[in-house]
C-alpha positions as CSV (number, residue, x, y, z in Angstrom):
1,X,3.7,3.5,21.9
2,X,4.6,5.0,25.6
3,X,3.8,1.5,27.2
4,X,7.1,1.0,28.9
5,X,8.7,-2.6,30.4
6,X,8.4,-4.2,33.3
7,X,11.8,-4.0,34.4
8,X,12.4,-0.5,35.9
9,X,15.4,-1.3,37.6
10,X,17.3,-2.4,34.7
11,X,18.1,-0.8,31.3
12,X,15.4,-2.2,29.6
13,X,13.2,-0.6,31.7
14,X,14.2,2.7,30.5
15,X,13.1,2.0,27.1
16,X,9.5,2.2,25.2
17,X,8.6,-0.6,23.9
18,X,8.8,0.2,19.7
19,X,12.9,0.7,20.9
20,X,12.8,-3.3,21.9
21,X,12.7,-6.3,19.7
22,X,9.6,-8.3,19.1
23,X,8.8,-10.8,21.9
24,X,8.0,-14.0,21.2
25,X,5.0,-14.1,22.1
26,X,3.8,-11.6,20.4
27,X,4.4,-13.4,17.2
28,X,1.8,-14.2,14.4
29,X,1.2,-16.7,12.0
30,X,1.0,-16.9,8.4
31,X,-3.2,-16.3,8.3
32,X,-2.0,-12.9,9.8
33,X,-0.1,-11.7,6.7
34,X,-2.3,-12.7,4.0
35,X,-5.1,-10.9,6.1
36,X,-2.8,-8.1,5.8
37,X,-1.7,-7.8,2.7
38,X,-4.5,-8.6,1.0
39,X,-6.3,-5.4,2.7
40,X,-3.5,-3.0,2.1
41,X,-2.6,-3.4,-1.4
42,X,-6.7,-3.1,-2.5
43,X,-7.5,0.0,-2.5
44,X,-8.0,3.2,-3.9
45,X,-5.0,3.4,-6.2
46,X,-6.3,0.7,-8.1
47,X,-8.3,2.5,-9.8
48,X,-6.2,5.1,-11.1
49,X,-3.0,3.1,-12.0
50,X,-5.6,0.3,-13.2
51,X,-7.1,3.4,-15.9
52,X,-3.4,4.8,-15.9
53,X,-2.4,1.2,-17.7
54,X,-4.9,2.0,-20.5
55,X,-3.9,5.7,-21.1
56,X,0.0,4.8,-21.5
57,X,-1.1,2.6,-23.9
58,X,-0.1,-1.2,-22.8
59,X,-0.7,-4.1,-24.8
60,X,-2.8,-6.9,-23.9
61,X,-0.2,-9.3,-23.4
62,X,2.1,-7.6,-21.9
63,X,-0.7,-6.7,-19.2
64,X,-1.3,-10.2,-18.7
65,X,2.3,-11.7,-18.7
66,X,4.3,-8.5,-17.4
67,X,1.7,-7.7,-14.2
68,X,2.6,-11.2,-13.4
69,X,5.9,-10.9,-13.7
70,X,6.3,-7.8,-12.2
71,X,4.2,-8.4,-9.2
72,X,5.9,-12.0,-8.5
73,X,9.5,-10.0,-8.5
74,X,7.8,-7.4,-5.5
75,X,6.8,-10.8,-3.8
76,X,9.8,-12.5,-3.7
77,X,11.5,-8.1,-3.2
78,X,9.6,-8.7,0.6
79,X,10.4,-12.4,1.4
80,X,14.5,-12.2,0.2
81,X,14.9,-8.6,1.3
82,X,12.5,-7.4,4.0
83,X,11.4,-10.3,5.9
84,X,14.8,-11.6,6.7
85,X,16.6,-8.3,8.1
86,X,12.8,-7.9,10.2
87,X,12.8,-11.5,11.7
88,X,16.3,-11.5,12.2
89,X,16.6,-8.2,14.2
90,X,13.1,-8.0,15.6
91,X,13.4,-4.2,15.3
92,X,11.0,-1.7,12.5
93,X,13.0,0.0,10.0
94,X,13.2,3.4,12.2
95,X,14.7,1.9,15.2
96,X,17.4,0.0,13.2
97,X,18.2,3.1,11.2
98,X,18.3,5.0,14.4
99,X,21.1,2.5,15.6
100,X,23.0,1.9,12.8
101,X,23.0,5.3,11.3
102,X,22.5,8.3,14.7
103,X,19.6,10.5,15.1
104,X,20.7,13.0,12.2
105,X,19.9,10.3,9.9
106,X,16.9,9.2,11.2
107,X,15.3,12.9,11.4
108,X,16.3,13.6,7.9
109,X,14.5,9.8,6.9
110,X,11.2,11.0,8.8
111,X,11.0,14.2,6.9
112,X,11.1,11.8,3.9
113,X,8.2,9.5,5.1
114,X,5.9,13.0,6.3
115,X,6.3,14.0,2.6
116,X,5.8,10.6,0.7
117,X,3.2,10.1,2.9
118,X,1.4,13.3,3.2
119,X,1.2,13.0,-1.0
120,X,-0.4,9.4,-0.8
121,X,-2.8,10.3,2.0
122,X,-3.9,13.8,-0.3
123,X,-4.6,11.1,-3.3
124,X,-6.6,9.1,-2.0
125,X,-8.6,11.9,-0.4
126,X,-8.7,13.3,-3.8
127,X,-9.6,10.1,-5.0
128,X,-12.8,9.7,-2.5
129,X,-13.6,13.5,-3.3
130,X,-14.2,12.1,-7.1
131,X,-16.9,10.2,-5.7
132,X,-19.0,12.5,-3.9
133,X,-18.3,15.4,-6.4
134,X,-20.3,12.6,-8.7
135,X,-23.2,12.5,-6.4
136,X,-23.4,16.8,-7.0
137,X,-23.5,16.7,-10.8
138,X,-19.4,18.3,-10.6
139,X,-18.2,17.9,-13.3
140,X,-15.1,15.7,-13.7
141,X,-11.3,17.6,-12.5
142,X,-8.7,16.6,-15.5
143,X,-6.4,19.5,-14.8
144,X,-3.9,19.8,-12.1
145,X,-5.4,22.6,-10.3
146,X,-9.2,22.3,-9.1
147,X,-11.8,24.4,-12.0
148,X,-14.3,23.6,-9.4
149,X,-15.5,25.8,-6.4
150,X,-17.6,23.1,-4.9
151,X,-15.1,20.5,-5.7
152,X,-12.9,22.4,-3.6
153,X,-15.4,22.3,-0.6
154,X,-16.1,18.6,-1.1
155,X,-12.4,17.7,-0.9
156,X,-12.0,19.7,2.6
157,X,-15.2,18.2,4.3
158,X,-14.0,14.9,3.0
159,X,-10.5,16.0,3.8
160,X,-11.9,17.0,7.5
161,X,-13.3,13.9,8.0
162,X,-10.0,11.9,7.5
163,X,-7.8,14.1,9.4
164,X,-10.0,13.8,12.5
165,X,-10.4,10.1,12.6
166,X,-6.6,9.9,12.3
167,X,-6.5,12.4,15.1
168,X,-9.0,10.3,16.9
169,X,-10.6,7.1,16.0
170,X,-7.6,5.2,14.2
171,X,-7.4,2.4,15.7
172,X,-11.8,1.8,15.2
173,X,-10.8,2.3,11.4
174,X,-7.8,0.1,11.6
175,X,-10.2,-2.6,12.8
176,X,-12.9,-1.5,10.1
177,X,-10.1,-1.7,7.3
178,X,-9.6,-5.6,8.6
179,X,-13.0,-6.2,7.3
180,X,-13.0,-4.4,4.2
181,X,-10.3,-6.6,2.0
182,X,-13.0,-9.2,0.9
183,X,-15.5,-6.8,0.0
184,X,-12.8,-4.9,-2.3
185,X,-11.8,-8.0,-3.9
186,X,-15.3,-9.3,-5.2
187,X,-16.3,-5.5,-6.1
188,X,-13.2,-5.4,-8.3
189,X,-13.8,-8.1,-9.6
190,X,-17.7,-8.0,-10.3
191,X,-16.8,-4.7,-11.9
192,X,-14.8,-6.5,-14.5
193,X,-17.6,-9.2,-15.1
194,X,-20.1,-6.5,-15.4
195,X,-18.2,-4.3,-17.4
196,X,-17.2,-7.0,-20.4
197,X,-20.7,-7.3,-22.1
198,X,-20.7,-3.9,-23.3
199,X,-17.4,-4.1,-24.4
200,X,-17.9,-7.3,-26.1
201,X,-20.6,-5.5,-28.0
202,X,-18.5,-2.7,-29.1
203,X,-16.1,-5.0,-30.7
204,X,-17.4,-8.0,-31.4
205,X,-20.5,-7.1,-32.2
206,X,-22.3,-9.6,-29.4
207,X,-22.8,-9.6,-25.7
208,X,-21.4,-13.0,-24.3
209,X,-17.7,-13.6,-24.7
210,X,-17.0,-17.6,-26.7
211,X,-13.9,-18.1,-25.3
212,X,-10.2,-16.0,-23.9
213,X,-9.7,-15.1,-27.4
214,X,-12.0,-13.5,-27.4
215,X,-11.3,-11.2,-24.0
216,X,-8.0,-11.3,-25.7
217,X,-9.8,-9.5,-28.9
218,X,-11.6,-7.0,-26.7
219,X,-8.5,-6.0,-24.2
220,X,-6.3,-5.7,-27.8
221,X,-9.4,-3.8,-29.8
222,X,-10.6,-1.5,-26.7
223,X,-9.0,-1.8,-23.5
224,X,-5.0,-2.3,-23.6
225,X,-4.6,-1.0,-27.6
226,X,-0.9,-0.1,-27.6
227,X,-1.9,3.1,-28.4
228,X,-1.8,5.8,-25.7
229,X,-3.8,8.7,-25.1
230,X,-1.9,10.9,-27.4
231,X,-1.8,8.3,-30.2
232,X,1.5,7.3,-30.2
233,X,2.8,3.7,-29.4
234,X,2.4,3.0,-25.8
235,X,4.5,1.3,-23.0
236,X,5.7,-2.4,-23.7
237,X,6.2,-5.5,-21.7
238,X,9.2,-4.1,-19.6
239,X,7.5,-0.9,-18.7
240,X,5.0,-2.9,-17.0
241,X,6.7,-5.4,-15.3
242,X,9.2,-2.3,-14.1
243,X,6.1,-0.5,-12.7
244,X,4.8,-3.7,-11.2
245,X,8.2,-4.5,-9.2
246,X,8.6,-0.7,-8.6
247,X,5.2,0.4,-7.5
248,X,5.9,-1.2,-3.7
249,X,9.8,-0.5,-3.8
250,X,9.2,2.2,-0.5
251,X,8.0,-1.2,1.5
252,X,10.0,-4.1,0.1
253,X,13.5,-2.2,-1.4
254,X,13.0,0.5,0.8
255,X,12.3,-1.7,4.1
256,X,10.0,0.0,5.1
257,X,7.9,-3.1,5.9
258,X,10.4,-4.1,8.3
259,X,7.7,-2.7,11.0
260,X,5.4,-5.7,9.4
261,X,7.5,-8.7,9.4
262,X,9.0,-8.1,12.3
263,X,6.0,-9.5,14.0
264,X,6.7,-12.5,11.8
265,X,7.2,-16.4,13.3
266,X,9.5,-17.3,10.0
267,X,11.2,-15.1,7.0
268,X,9.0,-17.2,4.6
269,X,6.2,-15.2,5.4
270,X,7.1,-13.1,3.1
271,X,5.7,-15.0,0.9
272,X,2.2,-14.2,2.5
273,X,2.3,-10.5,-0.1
274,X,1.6,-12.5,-2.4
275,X,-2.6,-12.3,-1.5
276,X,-1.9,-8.7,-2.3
277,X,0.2,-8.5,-5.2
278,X,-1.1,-11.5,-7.4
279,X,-4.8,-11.1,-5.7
280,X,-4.6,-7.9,-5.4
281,X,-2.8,-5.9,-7.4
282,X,-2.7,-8.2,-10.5
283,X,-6.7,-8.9,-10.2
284,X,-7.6,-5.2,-9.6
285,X,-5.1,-3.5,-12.2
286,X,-6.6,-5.5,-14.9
287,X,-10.1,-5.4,-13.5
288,X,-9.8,-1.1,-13.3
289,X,-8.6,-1.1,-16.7
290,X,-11.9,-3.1,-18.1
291,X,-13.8,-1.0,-15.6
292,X,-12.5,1.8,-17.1
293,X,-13.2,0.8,-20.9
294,X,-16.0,-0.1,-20.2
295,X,-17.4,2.9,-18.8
296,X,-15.7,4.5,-21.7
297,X,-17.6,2.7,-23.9
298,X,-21.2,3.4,-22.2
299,X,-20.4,7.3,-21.9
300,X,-19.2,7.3,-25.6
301,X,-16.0,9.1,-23.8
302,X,-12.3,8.6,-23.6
303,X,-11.2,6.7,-20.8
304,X,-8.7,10.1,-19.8
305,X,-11.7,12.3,-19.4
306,X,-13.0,9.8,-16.5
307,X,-12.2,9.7,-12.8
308,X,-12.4,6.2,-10.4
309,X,-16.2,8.1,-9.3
310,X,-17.7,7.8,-13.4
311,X,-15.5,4.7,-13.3
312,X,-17.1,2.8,-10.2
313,X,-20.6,4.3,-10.7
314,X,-21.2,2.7,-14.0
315,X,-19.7,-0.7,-13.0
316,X,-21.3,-1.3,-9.7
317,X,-23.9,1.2,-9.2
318,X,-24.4,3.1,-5.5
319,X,-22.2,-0.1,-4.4
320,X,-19.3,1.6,-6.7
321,X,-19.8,5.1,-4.4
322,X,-18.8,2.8,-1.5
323,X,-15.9,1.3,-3.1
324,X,-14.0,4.6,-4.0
325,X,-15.3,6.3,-0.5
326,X,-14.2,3.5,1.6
327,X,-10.9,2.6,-0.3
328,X,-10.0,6.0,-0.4
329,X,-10.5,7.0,3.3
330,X,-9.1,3.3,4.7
331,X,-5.7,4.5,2.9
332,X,-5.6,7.6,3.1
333,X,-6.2,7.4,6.9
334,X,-3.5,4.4,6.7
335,X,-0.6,6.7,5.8
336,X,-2.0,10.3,7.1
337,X,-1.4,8.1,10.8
338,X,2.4,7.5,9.3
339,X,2.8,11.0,8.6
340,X,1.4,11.9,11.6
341,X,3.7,9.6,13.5
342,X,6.9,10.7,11.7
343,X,6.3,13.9,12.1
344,X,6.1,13.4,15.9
345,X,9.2,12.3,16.0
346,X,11.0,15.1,14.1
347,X,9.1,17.4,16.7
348,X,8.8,15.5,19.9
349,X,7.7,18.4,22.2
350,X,4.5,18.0,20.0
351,X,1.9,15.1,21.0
352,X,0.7,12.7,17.3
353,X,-2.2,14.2,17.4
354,X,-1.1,17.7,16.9
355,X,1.6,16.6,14.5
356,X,-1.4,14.5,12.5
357,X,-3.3,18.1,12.3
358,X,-0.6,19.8,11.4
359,X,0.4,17.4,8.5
360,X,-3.1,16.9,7.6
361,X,-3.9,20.8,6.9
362,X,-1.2,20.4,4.2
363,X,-2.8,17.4,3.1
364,X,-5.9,18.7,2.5
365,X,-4.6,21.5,0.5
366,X,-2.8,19.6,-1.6
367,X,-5.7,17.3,-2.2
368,X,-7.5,19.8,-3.6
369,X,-5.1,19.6,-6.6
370,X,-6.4,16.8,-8.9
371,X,-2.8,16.3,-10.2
372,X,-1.6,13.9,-6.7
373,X,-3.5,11.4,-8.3
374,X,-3.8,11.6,-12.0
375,X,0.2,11.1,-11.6
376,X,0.3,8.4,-9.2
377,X,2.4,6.2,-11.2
378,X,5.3,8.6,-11.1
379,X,4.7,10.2,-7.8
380,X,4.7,6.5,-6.2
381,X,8.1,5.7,-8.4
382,X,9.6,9.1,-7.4
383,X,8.9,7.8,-3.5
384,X,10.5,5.1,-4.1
385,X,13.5,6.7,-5.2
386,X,13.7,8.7,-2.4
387,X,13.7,5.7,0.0
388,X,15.5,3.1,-1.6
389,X,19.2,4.3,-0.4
390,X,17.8,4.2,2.7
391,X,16.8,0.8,2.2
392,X,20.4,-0.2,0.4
393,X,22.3,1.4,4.0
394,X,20.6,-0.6,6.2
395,X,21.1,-3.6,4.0
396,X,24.5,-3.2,3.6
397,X,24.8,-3.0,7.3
398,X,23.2,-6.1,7.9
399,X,24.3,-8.4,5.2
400,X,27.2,-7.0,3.8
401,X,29.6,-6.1,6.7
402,X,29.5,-9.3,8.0
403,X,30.9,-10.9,4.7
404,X,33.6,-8.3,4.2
405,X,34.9,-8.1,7.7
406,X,33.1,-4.4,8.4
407,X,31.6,-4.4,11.9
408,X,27.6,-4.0,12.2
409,X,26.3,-1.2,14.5
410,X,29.8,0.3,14.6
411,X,28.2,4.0,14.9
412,X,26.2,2.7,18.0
413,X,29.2,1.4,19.1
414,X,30.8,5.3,18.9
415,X,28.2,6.6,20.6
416,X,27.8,9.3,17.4
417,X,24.8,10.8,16.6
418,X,26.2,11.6,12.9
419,X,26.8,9.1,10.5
420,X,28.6,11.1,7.5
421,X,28.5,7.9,5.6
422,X,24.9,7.3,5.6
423,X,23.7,10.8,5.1
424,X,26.2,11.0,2.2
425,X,25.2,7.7,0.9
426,X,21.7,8.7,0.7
427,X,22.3,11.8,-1.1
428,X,24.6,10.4,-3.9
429,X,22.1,7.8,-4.3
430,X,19.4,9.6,-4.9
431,X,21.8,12.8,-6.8
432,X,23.0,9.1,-9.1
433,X,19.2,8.2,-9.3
434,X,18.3,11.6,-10.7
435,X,20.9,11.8,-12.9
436,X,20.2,8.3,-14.8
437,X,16.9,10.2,-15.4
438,X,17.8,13.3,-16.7
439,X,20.2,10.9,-19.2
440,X,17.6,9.0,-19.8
441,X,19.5,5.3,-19.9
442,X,17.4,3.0,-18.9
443,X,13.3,2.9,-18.4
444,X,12.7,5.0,-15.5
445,X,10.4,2.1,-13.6
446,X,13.8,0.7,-13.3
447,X,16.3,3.2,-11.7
448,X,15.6,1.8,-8.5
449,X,18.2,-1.4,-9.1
450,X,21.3,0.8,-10.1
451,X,20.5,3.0,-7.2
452,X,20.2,0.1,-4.7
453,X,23.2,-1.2,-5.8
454,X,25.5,1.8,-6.0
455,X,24.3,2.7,-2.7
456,X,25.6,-0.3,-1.3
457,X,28.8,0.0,-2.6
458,X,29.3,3.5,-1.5
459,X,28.2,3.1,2.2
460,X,30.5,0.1,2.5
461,X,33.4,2.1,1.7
462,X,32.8,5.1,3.3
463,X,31.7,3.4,6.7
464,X,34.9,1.2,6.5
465,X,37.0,4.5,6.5
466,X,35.1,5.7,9.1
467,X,35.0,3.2,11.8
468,X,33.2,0.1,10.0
469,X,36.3,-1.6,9.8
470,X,37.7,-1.4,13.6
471,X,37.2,-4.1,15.8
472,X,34.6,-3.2,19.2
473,X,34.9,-6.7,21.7
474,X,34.3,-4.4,24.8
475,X,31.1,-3.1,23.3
476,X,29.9,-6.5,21.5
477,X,30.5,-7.3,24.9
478,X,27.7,-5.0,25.9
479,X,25.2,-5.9,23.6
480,X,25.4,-9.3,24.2
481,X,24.4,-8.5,27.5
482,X,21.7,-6.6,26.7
483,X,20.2,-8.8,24.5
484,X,20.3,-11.2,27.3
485,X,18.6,-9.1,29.4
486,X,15.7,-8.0,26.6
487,X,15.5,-12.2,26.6
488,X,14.7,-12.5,29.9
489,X,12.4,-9.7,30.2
490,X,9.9,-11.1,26.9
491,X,10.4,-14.6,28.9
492,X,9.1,-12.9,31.7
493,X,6.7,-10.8,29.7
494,X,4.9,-14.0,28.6
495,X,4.7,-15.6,31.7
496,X,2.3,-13.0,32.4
497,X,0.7,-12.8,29.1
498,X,-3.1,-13.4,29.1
499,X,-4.5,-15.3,26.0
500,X,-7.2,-13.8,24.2
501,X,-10.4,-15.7,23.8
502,X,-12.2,-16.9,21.0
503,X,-15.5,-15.9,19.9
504,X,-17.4,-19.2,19.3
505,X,-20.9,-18.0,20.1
506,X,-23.8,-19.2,17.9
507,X,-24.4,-15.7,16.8
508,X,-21.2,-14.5,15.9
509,X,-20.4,-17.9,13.7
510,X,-24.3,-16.7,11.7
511,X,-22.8,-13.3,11.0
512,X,-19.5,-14.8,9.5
513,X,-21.8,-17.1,7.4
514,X,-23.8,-14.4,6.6
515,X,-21.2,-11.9,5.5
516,X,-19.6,-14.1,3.2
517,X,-22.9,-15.2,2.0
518,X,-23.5,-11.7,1.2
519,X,-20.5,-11.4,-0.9
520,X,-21.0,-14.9,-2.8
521,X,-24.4,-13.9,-3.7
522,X,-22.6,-10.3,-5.4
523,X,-20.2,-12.5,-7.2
524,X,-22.8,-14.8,-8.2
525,X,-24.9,-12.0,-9.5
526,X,-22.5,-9.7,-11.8
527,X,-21.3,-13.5,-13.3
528,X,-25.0,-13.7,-14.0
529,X,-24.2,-10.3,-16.3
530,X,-21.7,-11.6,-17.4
531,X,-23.1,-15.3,-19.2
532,X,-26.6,-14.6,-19.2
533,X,-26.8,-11.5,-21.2
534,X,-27.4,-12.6,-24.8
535,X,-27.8,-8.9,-26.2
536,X,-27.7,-5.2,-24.4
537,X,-31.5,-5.3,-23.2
538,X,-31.0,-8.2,-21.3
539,X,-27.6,-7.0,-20.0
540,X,-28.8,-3.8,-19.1
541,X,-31.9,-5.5,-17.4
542,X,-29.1,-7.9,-15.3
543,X,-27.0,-5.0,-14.7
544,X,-29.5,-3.0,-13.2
545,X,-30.0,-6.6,-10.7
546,X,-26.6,-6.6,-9.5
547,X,-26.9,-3.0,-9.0
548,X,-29.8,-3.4,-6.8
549,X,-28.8,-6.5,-5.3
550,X,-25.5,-5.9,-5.2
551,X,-26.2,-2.5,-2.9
552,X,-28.3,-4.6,-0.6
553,X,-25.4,-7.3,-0.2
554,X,-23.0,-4.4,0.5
555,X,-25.3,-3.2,3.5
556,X,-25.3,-6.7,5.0
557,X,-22.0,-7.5,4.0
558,X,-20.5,-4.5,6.6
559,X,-23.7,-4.7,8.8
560,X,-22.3,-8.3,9.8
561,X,-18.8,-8.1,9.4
562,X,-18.3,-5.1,11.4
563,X,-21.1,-6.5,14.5
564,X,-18.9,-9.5,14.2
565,X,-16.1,-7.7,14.8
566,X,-17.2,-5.7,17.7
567,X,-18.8,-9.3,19.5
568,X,-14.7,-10.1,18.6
569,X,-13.7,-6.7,20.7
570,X,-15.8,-7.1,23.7
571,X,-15.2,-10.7,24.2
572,X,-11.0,-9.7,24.2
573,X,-11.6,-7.0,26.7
């Protein structure tokens, strides 16, 4: 941001405002974070690590117990790790590095975030693409390169269309991506409920499931077989529950979240990821993978030769175009704006919006290659990896050096903008990372906790021999006084502070009710499929309701919803 303080006379008046810690004031609530979280983490992916599940071959069980296991550890990865160091220093990840680490450090970390994110943002655009290429007859992409002129030119006017709202209209889909996490999570799931008759029929020879065993039966017989795609055993219980914990590691592990929970009134709020790992995550993983069996099923197909377009289409219909469009492009937008925004900062003679172009061209081209996300479970684990000695420095910084005698901020406190400990650090973590792989030791979902660990270890030393371990009372000194200055300024920040209204108008309360109406009468509908379909001409009769229905719900749902929003805009302005 290039709003600046109110101060100019003092030293806090010098400083943008993303350099400061988090007022006060400017503090949110629990509500806040589940919002959040619930909205980020269902998306697009879903469907591809959902399918990806079935084609590695998990069992049902471990699906059921090791996604929950998995996902809890991520939850409780953000509220002991993240949210503390956030709430604590007030402060995003970037800025702390940048203080703890010098500017070397922090250049080499954003060319880190332009590529991790510039490979997520191409996926989902990919992702999206599958969608469109559906509505065009094109046939399905399974290779890593494109066999597929037109699919080509669908991925660069979809591609087009995310780079330039990212240029330009962010923050309208930021708003729009607010509204979207309700929507998701009944579509998921009503593509579950839709997608178990067929299934049911498949293997148990009738349409309307008797009990869990027998969605036990089904998921074992047809959906998470143990066999994967090459017919070999599949993944077990700790493969999954490594993937689950891993998946998230650049936000949690890596702290890359810190920019989040900063804005956090307690550290328990990390707590709050849990609407997007056990609602999220844990519901829409499972509910892809039936989504994708079932489709499999109704093609007569293997689930590998489908994309999350065949996949969506046959569970919800034209509502199932809107899912993967709008998932994709609320994502992909998401982290092309991170790129966009680290890349500024390696190049800061360049305005965002030139460094977002310039990152999105790439993007684009590498969305045209099918492979960013057919190998999103090791692309997002390989991420990880790249961030999570990042994630160990600042860590040991904060929570180590303290209990060992070292001195936090010591490299502020030298004034040096080269912190040979941290660079090295982060390159023998991720050079020890790499080379547990290539020995293969230990399931590679799980790399991430040696490398965490040794990391720490290392940095400690190394920044004790290089200045960790003096003493700095002049320059404590300092700091104390400026945090008493940043004090005063957010005390007098938020005696100016206007407080936003609240829309209670009469017509705004009728579009909430009718929104969420919308979406009650889509769940209502594809459980309808689900119970009342005692053979496949009924089901197919009930299907082809929700699909009708559930289109027309999905038009009101957003037709409300986003008017709401707006009424919400005008009244705060």
């Amino acid at each position: 941001m290039d709003m600046k303080t109110a101060i100019p006379t003092s030293r806090v008046g010098s400083m943008h405002e993303e350099q400061l810690p988090v007022p006060p004031h400017k503090l949110h609530g629990w509500k806040h974070f589940l919002g959040l979280y619930a909205g980020e983490h269902v998306a697009a992916t879903e469907f591809v690590i959902g399918a990806t599940f079935v084609a590695l071959g998990a069992k049902t069980m471990d699906i059921l117990l090791g996604l929950l296991i998995g996902n809890i550890l991520a939850l409780l990865s953000w509220t002991l790790i993240t949210a503390p160091i956030a709430v604590e220093t007030r402060l995003s990840l970037y800025t702390y590095l940048h203080k703890i680490a010098g500017g070397t450090m922090t250049r080499l970390y954003n060319w880190a975030n332009v590529i991790i994110f510039t490979v997520i943002s191409a996926a989902m655009i990919t992702v999206s693409s599958t969608a469109v290429r559906f509505l065009f007859d094109i046939p399905a992409q399974l290779n890593w390169y494109p066999t597929n002129a037109w699919f080509v030119m669908i991925v660069l006017a979809v591609g087009a269309i995310v780079v330039l709202v990212a240029m330009y209209g962010f923050n309208a889909l930021s708003n729009f991506s607010s509204i979207c996490a309700p929507w998701l999570f009944v579509m998921f799931t009503s593509g579950a409920l839709i997608m178990l008759p067929p299934l049911a029929e498949a293997v148990l020879g009738y349409t309307t499931l008797q009990g869990l065993q027998d969605f036990i039966q089904i998921g074992s017989q047809s959906i998470w077989t143990g066999v994967n795609a090459e017919g070999e055993a599949g993944i077990g219980l700790m493969e999954v529950i490594g993937f689950a914990w891993a998946a998230n590691t650049i936000t949690h592990f890596g702290l890359i979240d810190m920019a989040l929970f900063r804005f956090a009134k307690r550290k328990t709020y990390g707590l709050c990821t849990s609407s997007g790992m056990l609602f999220g995550h844990y519901v829409a993983w499972i509910a892809a993978g039936i989504m994708g069996a079932g489709t499999a099923v109704i093609l007569k197909t293997s689930i590998v030769t489908l994309d999350p377009g065949d996949v969506a289409f046959q569970a919800l219909g034209l509502s199932g175009f809107v899912i993967v469009i709008i998932a994709g492009w609320t994502t992909a937008n998401a982290n092309l704006y991170r790129a966009g925004l680290a890349a500024q900062a390696i190049f800061q003679a360049r305005s965002r919006r030139q460094t977002t172009l310039a990152v999105g061209l790439v993007t684009v081209v590498v969305a045209c290659f099918p492979f960013v996300f057919t190998k999103m479970l090791p692309l997002l684990t390989y991420a990880g990896l790249l961030v999570i000695p990042v994630g160990a420095i600042v860590f040991a910084e904060h929570f180590v050096f303290p209990r060992v005698g070292l001195t936090r901020y010591w490299v502020s406190y030298l004034k040096l903008t080269h912190s040979t400990p941290a660079v090295v650090s982060w390159a023998a973590g991720l050079a020890f990372a790499l080379g547990l792989n290539a020995l293969d030791v230990m399931s590679f979902y799980y790399l991430f906790i040696p490398t965490w660990f040794f990391t720490i270890l290392l940095y400690t030393l190394l920044a004790s021999q290089y200045g960790a371990a003096q003493k700095y009372p002049q320059q404590e000194a300092e700091l104390q006084a400026f945090d008493r200055e940043v004090e005063a300024h957010h005390i007098q920040q938020a005696a100016t502070a206007t407080v936003q209204p609240q829309d209670t108008s009469s017509l705004t309360q009728w579009l909430h009710r009718a929104s969420w109406a919308s979406l009650l009468v889509t769940l209502v509908l594809a459980c309808n499929t689900l119970l009342r379909s005692p053979d496949m001409i009924a089901y197919e009769a009930n299907r082809e309701l929700f699909y009708n229905l559930g289109f027309i719900g999905t038009l009101i749902y957003f037709t409300c919803a986003y008017w709401a929003l707006k009424r919400r805009q005008a009244l705060a302005h």
